[in-house]
N, C-alpha and C positions, 0 to 999 in steps of 0.2 A: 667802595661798596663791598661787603661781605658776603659767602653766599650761605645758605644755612647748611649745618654739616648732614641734615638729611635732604636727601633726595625726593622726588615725588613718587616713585616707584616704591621707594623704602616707606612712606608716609600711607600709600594705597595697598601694600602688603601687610602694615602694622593696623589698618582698619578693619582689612578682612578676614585676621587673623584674631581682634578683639570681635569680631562680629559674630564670628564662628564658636569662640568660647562664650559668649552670651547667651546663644542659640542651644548649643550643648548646655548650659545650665535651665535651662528654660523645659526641655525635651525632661531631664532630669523631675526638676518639678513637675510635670506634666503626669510622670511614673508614679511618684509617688501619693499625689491625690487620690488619681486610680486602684492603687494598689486595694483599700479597702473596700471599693466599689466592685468586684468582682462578680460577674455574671454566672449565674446556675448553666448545672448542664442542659435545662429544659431549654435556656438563650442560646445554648451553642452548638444545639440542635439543627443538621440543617436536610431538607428533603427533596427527594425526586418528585417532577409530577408528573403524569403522564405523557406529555410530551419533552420530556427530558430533561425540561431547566428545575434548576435549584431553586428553592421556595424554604419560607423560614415555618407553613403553615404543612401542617400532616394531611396526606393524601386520604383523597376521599376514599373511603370504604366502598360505596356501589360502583365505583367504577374501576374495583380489581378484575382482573383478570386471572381467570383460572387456567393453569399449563399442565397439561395431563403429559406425566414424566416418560409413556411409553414410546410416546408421540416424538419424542427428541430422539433426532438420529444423528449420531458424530460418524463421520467417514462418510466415503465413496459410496451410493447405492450401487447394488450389482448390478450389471449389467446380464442383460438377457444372450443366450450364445446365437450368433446367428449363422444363418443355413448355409455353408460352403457357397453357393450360387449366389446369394448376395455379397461376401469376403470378394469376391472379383471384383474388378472394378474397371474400368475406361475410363484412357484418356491420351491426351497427345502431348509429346513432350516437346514443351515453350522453349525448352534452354537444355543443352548438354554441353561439358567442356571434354573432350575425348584424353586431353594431356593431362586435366587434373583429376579426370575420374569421377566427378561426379555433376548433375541437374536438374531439373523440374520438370514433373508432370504433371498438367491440368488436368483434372478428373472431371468428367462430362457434365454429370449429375451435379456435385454441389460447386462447382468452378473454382473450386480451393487447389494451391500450388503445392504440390508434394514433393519432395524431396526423395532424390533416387541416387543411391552410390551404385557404381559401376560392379560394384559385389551382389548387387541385387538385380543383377540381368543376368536373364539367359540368352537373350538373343542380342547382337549389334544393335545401335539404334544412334539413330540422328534426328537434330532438329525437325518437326512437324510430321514427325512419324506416330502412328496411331496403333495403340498398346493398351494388354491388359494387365491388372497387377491387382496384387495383393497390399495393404498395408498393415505394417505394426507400429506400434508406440514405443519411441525410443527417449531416450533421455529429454533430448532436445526436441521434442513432436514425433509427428507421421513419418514414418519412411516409405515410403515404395522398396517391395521387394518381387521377386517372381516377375519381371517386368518381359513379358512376351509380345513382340510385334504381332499387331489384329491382323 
């Protein structure tokens, strides 16, 4: 008995590889029909509608909306300066580490944790001790500074 000099592998390789040139000449034709079929710019036109999806149909005219250009504000609004006696502030501080220098103070009023470096005390301070302070805006948020035991 003989065995054939190709394999099944080599037989399922040469199928898929006529199959694939088939398919490529086929796409080919495919171009070319089209080619003289070519769509205007009004077809390739395509639109927003009010609620943001894309549509092949032009937005309604009554239902623009008019943007009064003064009205647009880029950047930060200013803030208003407030009165030294509101700049104080209370609170008690949750967490200190004495060897690393710095902890948290909970402020009374909005019970947000503040960040206090040991550069920002005047006076010693320990765990559940109750202080006032000042904050500034530092790169990474709030800091507590001026931090005076109450």
């Amino acid at each position: 008995m003989a065995k054939s000099s190709e394999t099944f592998n080599k037989k399922e390789n040469e199928k898929k590889r006529l199959k694939k040139k088939k398919d490529k000449e086929q796409k080919k034709e495919d171009r070319k029909s089209t080619v003289g079929k070519a769509k205007s710019f009004d077809d390739m036109i395509a639109y927003v509608d009010e609620n943001g999806n894309i549509t092949s149909t032009p937005p309604d005219p009554s239902k623009k909306h008019v943007v009064n250009i003064e009205e647009i504000r880029i950047g930060v609004a200013k803030q208003e300066d407030q009165e030294p006696e509101e700049l104080l502030r209370k609170g008690t501080v949750s967490f200190f580490n004495t060897s690393k220098g710095y902890g948290f103070i909970k402020d009374h009023v909005s019970q947000e944790s503040i960040f206090v470096h040991i550069n920002g005390l005047v006076d010693q301070v320990k765990e559940n001790d109750k202080v006032t302070f000042t904050t500034e805006q530092t790169p990474k948020g709030k800091s507590a500074v001026d931090v005076k035991l109450a």
